[in-house]
mmCIF file of the N, C-alpha and C atoms, coordinates in Angstrom:
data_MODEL
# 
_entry.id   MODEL 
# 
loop_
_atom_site.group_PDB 
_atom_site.id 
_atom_site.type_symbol 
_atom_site.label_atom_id 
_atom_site.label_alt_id 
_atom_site.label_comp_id 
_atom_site.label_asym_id 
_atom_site.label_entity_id 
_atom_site.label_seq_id 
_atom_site.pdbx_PDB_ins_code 
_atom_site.Cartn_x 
_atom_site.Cartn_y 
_atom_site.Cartn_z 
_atom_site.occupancy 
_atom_site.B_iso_or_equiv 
_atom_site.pdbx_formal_charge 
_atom_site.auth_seq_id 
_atom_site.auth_comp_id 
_atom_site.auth_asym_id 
_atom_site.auth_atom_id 
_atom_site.pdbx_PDB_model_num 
ATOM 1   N N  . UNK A 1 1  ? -5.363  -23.129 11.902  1.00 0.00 ? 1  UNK A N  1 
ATOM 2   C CA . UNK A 1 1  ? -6.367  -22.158 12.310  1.00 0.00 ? 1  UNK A CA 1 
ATOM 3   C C  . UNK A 1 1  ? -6.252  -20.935 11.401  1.00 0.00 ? 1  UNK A C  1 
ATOM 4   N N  . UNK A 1 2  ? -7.541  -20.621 10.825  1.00 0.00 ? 2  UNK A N  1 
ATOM 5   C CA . UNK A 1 2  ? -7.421  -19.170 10.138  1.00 0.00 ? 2  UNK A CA 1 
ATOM 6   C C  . UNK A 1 2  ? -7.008  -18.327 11.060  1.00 0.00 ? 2  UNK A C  1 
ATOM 7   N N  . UNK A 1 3  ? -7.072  -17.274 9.983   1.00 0.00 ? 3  UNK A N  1 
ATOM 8   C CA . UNK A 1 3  ? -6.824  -15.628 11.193  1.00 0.00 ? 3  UNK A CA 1 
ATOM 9   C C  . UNK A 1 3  ? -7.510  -15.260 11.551  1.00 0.00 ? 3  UNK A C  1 
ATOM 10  N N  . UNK A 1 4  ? -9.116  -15.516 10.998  1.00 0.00 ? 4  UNK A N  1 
ATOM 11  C CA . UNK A 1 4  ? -10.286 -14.832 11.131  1.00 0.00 ? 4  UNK A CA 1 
ATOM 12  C C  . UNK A 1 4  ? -10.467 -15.877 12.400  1.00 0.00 ? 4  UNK A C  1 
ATOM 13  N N  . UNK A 1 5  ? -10.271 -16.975 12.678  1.00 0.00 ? 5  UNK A N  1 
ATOM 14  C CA . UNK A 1 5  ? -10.702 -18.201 13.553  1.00 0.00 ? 5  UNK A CA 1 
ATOM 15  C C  . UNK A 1 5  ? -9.067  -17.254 14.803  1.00 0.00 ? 5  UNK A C  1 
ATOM 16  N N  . UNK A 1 6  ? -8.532  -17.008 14.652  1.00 0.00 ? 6  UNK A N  1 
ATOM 17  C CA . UNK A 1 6  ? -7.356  -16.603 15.722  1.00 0.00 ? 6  UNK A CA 1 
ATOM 18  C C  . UNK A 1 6  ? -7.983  -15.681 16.408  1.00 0.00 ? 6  UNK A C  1 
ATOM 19  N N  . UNK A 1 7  ? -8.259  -14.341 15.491  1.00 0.00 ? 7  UNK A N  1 
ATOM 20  C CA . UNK A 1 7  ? -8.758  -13.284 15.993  1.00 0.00 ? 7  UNK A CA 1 
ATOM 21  C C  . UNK A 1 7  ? -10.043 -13.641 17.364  1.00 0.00 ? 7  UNK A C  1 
ATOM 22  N N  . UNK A 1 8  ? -11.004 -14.197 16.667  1.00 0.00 ? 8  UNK A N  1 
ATOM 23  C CA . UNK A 1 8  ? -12.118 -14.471 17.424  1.00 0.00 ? 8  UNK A CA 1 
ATOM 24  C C  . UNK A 1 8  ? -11.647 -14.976 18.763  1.00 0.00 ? 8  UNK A C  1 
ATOM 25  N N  . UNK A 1 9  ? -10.684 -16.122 18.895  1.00 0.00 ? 9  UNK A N  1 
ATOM 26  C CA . UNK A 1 9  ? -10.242 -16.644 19.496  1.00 0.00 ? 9  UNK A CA 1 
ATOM 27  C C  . UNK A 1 9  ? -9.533  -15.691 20.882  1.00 0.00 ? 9  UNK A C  1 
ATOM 28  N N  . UNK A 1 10 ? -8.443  -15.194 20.235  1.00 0.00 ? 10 UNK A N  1 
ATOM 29  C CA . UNK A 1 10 ? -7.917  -14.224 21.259  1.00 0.00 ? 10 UNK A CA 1 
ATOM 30  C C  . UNK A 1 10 ? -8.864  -12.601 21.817  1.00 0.00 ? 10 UNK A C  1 
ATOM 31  N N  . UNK A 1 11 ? -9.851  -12.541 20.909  1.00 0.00 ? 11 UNK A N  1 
ATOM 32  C CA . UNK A 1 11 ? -10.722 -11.180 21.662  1.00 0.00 ? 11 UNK A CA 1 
ATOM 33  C C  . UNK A 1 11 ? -11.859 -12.285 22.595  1.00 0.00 ? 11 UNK A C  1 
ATOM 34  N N  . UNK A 1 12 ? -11.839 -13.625 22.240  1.00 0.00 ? 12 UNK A N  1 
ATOM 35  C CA . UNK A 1 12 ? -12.903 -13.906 23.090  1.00 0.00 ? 12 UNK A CA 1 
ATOM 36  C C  . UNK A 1 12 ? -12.073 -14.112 24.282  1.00 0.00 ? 12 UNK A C  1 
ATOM 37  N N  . UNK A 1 13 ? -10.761 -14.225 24.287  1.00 0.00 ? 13 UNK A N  1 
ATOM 38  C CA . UNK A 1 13 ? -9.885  -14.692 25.682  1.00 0.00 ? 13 UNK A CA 1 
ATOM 39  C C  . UNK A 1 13 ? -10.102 -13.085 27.304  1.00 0.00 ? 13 UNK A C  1 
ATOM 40  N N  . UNK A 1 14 ? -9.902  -11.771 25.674  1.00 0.00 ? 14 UNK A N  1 
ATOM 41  C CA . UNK A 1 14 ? -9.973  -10.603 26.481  1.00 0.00 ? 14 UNK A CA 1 
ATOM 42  C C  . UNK A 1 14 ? -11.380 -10.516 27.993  1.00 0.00 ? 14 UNK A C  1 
ATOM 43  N N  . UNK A 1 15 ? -10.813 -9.911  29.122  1.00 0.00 ? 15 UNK A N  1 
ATOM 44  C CA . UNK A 1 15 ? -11.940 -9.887  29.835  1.00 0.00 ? 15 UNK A CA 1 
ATOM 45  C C  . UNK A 1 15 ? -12.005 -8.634  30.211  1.00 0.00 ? 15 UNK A C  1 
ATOM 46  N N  . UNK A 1 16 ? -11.317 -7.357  30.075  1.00 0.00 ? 16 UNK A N  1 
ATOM 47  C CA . UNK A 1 16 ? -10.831 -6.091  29.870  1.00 0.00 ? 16 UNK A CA 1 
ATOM 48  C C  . UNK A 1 16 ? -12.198 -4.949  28.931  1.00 0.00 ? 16 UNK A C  1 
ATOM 49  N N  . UNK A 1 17 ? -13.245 -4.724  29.597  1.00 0.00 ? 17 UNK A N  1 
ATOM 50  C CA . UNK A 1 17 ? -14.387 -4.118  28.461  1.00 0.00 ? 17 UNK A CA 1 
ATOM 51  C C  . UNK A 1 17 ? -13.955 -2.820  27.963  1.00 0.00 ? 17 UNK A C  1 
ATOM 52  N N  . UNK A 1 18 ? -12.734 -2.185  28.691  1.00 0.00 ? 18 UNK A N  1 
ATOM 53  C CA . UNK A 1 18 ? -12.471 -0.874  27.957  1.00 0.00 ? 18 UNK A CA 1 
ATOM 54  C C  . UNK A 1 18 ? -11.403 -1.478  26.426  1.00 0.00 ? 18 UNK A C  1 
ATOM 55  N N  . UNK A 1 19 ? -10.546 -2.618  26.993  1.00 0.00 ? 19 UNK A N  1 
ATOM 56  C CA . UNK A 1 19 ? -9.520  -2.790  25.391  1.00 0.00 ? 19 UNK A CA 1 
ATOM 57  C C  . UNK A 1 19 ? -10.770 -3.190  24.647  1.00 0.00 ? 19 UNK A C  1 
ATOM 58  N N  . UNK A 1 20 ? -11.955 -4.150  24.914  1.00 0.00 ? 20 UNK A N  1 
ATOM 59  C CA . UNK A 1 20 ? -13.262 -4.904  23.946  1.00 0.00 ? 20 UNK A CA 1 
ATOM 60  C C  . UNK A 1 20 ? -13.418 -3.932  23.048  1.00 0.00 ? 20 UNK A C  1 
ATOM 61  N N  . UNK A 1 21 ? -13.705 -2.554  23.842  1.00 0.00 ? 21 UNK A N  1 
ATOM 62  C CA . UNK A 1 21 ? -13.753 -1.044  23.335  1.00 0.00 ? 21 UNK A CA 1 
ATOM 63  C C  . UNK A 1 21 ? -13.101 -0.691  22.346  1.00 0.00 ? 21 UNK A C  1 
ATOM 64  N N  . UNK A 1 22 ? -11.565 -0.322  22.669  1.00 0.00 ? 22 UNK A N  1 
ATOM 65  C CA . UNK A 1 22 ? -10.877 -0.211  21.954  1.00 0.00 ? 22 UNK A CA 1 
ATOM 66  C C  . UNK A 1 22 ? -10.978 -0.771  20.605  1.00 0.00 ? 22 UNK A C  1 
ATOM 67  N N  . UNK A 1 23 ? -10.826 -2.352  20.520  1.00 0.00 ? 23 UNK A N  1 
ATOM 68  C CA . UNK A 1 23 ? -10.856 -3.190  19.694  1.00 0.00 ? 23 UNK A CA 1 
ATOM 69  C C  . UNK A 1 23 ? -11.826 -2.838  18.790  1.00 0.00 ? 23 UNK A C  1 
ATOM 70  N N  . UNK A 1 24 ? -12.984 -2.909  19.133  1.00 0.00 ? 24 UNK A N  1 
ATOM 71  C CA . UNK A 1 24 ? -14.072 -2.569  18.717  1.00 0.00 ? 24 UNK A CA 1 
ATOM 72  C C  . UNK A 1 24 ? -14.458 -0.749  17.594  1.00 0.00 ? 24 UNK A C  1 
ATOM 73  N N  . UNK A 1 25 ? -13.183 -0.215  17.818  1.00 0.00 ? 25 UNK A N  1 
ATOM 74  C CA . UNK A 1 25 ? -13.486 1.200   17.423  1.00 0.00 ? 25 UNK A CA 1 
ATOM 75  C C  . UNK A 1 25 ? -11.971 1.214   16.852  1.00 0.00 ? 25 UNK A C  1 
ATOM 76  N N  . UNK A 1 26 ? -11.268 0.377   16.628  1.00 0.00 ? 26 UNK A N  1 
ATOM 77  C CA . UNK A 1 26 ? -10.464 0.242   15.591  1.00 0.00 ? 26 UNK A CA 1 
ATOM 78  C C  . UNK A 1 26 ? -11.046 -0.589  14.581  1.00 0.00 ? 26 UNK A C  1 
ATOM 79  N N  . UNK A 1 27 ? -11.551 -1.420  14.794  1.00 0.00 ? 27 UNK A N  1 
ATOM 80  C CA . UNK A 1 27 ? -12.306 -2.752  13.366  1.00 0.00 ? 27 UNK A CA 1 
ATOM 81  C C  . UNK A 1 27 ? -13.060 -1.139  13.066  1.00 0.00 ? 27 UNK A C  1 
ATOM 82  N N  . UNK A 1 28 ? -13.684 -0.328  13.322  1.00 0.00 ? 28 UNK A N  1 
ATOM 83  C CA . UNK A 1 28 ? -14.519 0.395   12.977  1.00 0.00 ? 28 UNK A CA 1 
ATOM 84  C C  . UNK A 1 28 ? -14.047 1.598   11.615  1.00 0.00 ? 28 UNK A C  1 
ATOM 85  N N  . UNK A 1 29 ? -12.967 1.525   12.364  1.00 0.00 ? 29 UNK A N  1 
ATOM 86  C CA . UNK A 1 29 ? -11.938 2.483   11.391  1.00 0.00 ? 29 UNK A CA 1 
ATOM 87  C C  . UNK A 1 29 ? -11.757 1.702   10.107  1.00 0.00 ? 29 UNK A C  1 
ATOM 88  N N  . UNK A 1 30 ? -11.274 0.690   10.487  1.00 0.00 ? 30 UNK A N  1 
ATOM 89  C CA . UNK A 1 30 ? -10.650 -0.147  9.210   1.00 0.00 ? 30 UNK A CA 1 
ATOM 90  C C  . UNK A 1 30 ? -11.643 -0.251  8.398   1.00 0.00 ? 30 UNK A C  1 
ATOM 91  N N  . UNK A 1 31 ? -12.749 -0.429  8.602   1.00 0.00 ? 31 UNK A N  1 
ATOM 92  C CA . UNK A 1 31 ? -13.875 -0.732  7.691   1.00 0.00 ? 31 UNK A CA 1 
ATOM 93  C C  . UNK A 1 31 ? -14.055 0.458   7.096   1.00 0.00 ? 31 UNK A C  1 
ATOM 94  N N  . UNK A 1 32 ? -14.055 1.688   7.759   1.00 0.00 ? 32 UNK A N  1 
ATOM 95  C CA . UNK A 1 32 ? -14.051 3.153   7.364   1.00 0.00 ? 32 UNK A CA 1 
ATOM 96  C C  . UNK A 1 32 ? -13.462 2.894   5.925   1.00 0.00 ? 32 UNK A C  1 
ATOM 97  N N  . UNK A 1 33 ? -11.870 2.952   6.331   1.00 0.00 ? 33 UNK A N  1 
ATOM 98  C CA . UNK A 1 33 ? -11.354 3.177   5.183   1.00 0.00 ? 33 UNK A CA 1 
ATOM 99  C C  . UNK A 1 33 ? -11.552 1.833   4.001   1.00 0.00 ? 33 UNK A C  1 
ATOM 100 N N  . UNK A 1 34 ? -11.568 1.209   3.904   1.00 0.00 ? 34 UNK A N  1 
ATOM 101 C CA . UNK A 1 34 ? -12.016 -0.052  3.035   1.00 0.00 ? 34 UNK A CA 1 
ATOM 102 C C  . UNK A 1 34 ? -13.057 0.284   2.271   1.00 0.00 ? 34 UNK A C  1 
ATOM 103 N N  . UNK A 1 35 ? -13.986 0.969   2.731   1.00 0.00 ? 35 UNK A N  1 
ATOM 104 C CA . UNK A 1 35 ? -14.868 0.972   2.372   1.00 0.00 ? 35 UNK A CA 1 
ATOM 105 C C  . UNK A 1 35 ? -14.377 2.705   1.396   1.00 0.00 ? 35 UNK A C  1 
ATOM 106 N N  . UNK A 1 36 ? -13.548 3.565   1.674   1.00 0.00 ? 36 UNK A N  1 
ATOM 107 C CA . UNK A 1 36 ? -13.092 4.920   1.285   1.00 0.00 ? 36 UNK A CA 1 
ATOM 108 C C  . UNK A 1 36 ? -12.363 3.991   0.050   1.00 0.00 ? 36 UNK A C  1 
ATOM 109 N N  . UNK A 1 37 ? -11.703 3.308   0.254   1.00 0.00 ? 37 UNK A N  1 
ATOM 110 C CA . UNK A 1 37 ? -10.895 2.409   -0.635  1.00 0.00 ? 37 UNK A CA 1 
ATOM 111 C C  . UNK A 1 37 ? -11.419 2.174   -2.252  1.00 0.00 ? 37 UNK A C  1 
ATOM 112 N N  . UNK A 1 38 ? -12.767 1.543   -1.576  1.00 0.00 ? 38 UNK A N  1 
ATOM 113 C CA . UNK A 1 38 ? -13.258 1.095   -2.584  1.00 0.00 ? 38 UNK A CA 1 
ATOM 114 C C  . UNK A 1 38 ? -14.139 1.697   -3.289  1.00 0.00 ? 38 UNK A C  1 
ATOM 115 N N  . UNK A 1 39 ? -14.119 2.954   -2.727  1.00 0.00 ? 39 UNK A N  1 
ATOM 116 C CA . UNK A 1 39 ? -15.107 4.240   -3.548  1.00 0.00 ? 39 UNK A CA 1 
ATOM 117 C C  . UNK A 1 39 ? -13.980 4.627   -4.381  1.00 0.00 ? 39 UNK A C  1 
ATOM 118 N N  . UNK A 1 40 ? -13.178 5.118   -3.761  1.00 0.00 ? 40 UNK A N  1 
ATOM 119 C CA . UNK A 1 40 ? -11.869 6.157   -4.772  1.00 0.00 ? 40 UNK A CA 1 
ATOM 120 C C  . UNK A 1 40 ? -11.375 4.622   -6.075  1.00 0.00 ? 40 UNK A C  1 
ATOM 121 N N  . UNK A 1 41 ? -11.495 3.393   -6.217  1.00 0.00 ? 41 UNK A N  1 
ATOM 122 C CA . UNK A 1 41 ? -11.549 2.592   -7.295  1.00 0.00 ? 41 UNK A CA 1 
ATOM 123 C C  . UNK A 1 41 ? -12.285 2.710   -7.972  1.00 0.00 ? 41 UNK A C  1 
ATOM 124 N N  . UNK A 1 42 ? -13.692 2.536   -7.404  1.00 0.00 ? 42 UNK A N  1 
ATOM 125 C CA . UNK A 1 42 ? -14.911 2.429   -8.108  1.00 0.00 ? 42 UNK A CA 1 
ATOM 126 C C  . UNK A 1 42 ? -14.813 3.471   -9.289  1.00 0.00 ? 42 UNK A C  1 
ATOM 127 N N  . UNK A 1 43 ? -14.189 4.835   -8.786  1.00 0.00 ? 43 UNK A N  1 
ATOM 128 C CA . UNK A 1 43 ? -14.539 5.725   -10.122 1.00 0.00 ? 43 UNK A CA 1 
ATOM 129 C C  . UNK A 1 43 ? -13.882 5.429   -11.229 1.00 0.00 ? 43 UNK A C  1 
ATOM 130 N N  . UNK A 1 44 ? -12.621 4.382   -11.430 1.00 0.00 ? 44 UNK A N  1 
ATOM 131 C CA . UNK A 1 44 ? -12.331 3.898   -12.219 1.00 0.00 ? 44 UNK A CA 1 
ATOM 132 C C  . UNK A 1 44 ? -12.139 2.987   -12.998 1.00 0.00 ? 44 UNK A C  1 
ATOM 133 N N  . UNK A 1 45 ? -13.454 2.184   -12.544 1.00 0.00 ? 45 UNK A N  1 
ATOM 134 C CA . UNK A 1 45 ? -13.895 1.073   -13.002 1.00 0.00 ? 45 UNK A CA 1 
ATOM 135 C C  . UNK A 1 45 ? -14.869 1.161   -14.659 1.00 0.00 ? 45 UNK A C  1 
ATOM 136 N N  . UNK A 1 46 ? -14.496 0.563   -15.916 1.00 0.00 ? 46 UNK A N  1 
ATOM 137 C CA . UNK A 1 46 ? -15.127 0.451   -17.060 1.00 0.00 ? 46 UNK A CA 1 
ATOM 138 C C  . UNK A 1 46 ? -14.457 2.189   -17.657 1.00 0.00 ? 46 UNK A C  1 
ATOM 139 N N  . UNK A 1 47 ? -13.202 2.492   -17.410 1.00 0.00 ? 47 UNK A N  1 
ATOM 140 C CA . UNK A 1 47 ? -12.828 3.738   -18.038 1.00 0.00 ? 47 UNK A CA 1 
ATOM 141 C C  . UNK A 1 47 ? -11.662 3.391   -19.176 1.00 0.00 ? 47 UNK A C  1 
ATOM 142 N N  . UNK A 1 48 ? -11.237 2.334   -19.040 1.00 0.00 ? 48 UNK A N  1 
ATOM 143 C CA . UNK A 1 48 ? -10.635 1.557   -20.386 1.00 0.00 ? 48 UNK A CA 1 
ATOM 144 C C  . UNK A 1 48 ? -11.080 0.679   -21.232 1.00 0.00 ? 48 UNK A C  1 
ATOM 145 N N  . UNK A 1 49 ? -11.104 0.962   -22.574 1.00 0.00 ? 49 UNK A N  1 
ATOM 146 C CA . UNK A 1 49 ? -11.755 -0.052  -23.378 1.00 0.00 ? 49 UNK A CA 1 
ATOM 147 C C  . UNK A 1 49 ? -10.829 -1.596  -23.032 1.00 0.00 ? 49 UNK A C  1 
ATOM 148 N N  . UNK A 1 50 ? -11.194 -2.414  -23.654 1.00 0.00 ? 50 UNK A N  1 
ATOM 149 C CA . UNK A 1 50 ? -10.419 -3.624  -23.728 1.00 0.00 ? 50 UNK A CA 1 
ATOM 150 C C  . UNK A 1 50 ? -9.108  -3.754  -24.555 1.00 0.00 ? 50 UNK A C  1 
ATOM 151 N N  . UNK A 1 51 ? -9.485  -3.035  -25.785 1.00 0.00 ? 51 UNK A N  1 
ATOM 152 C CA . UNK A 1 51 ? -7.973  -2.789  -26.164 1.00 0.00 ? 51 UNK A CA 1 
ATOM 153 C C  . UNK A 1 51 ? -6.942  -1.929  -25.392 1.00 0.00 ? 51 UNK A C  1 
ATOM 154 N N  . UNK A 1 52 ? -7.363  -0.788  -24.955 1.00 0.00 ? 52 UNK A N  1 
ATOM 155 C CA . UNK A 1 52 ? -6.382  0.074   -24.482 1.00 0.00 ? 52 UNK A CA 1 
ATOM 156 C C  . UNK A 1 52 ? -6.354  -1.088  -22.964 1.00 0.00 ? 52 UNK A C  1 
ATOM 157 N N  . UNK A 1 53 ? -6.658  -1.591  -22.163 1.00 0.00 ? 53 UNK A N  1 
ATOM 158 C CA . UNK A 1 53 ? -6.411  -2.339  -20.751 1.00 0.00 ? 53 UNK A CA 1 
ATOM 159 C C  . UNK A 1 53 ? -5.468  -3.543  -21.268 1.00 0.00 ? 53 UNK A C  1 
ATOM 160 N N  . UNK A 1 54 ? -5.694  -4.178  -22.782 1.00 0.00 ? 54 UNK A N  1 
ATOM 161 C CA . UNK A 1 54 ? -4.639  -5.366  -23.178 1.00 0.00 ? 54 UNK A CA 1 
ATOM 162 C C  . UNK A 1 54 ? -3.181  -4.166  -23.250 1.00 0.00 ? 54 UNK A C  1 
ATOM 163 N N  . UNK A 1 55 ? -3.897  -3.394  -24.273 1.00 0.00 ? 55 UNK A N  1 
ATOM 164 C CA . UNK A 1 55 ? -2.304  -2.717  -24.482 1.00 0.00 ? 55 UNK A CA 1 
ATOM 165 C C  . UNK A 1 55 ? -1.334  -2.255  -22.913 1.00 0.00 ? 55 UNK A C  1 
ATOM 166 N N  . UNK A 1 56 ? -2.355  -1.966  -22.038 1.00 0.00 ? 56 UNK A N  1 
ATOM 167 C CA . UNK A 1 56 ? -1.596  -1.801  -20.649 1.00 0.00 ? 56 UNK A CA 1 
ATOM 168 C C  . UNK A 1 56 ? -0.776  -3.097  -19.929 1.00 0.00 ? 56 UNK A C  1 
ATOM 169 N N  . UNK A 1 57 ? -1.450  -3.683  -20.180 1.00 0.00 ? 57 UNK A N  1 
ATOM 170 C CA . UNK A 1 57 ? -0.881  -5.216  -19.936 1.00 0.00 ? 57 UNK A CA 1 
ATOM 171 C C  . UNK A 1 57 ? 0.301   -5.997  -20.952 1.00 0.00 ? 57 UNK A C  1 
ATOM 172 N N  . UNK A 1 58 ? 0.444   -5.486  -21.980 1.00 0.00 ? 58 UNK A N  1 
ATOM 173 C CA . UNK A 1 58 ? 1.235   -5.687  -22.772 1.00 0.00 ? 58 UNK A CA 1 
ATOM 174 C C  . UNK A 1 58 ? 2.623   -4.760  -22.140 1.00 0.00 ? 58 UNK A C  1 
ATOM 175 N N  . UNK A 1 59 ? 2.474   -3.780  -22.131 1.00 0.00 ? 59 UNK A N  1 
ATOM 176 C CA . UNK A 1 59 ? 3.357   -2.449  -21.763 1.00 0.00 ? 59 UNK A CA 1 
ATOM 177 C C  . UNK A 1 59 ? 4.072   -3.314  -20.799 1.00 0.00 ? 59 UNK A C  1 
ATOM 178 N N  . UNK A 1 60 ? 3.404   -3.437  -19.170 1.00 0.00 ? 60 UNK A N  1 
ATOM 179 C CA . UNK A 1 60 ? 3.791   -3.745  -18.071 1.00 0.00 ? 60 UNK A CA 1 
ATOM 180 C C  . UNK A 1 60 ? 4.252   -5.222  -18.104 1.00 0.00 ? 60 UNK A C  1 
ATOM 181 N N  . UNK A 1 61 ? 3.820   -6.022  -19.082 1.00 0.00 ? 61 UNK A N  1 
ATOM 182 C CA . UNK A 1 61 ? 4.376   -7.357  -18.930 1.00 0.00 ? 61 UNK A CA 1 
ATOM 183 C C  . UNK A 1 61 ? 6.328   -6.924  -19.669 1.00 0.00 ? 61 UNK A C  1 
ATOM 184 N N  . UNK A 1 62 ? 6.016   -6.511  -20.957 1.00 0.00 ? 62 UNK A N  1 
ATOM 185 C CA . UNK A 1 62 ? 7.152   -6.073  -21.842 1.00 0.00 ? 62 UNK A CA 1 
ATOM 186 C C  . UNK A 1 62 ? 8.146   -5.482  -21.060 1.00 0.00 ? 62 UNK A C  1 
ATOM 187 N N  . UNK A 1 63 ? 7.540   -4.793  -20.338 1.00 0.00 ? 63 UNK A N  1 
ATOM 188 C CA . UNK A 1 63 ? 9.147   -3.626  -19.594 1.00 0.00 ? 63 UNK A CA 1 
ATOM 189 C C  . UNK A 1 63 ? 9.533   -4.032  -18.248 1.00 0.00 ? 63 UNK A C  1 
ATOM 190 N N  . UNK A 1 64 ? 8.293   -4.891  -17.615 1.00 0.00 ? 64 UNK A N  1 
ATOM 191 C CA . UNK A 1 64 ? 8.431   -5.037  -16.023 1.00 0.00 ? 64 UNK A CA 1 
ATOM 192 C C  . UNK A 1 64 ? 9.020   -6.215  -15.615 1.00 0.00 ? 64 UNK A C  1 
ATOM 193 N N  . UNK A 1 65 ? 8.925   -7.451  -16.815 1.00 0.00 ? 65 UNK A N  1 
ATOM 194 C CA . UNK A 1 65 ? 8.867   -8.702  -16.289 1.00 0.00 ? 65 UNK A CA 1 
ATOM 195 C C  . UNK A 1 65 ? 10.083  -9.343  -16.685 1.00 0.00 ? 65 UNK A C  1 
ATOM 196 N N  . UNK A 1 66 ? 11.063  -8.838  -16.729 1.00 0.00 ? 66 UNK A N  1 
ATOM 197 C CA . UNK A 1 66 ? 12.289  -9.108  -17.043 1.00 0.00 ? 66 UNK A CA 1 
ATOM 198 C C  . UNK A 1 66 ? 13.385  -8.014  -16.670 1.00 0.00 ? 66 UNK A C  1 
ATOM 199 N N  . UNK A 1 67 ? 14.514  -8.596  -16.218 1.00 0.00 ? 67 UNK A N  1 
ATOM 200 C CA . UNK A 1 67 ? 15.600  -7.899  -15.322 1.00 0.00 ? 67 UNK A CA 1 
ATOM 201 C C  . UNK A 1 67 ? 16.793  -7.601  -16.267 1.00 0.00 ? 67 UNK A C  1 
ATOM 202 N N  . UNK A 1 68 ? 16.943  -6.483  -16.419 1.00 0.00 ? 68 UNK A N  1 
ATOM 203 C CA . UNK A 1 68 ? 17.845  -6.243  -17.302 1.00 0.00 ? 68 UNK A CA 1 
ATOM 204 C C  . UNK A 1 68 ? 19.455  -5.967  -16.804 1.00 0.00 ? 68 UNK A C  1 
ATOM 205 N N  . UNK A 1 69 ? 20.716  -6.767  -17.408 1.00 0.00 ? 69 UNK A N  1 
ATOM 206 C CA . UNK A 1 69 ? 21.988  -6.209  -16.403 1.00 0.00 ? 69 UNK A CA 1 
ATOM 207 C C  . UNK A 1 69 ? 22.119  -7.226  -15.278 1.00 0.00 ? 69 UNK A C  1 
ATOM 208 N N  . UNK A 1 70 ? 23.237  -6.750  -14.247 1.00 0.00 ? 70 UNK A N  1 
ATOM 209 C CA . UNK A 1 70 ? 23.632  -7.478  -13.433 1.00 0.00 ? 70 UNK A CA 1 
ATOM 210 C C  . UNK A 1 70 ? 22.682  -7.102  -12.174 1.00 0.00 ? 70 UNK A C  1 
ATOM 211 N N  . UNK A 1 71 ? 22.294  -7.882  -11.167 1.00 0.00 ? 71 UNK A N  1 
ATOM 212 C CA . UNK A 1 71 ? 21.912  -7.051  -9.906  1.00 0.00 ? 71 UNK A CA 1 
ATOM 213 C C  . UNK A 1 71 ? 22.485  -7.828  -8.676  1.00 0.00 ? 71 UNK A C  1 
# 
């Protein structure tokens, strides 16, 4: 069973219309911010050329992707 198939599942079990409420005005929030989320990205979307975004990827593969020493 998905989560999205769980969820449905257990709010359809609820018979409680003030938690329905509740429920209902938290999904509300979350979408709030998701949606805040994806504005504060958006402004930085197409602000690196392709070379400078390889060279970032070069950087972070080079220094990040290997463990240096004992741990």
């Amino acid at each position: 069973m998905t989560v999205k198939a769980q969820l449905i599942a257990e709010i359809e079990e609820i018979d409680n219309p003030i938690a329905l409420v509740q429920i209902f005005e938290i999904m509300q929030l979350i979408k709030q911010n998701i949606t805040k989320n994806n504005t504060l990205l958006s402004k930085f979307a197409g602000c690196l050329s392709d070379e400078d975004a390889q060279d970032m990827r070069s950087i972070v593969n080079n220094e990040f992707n290997a463990i240096e020493g004992e741990w």
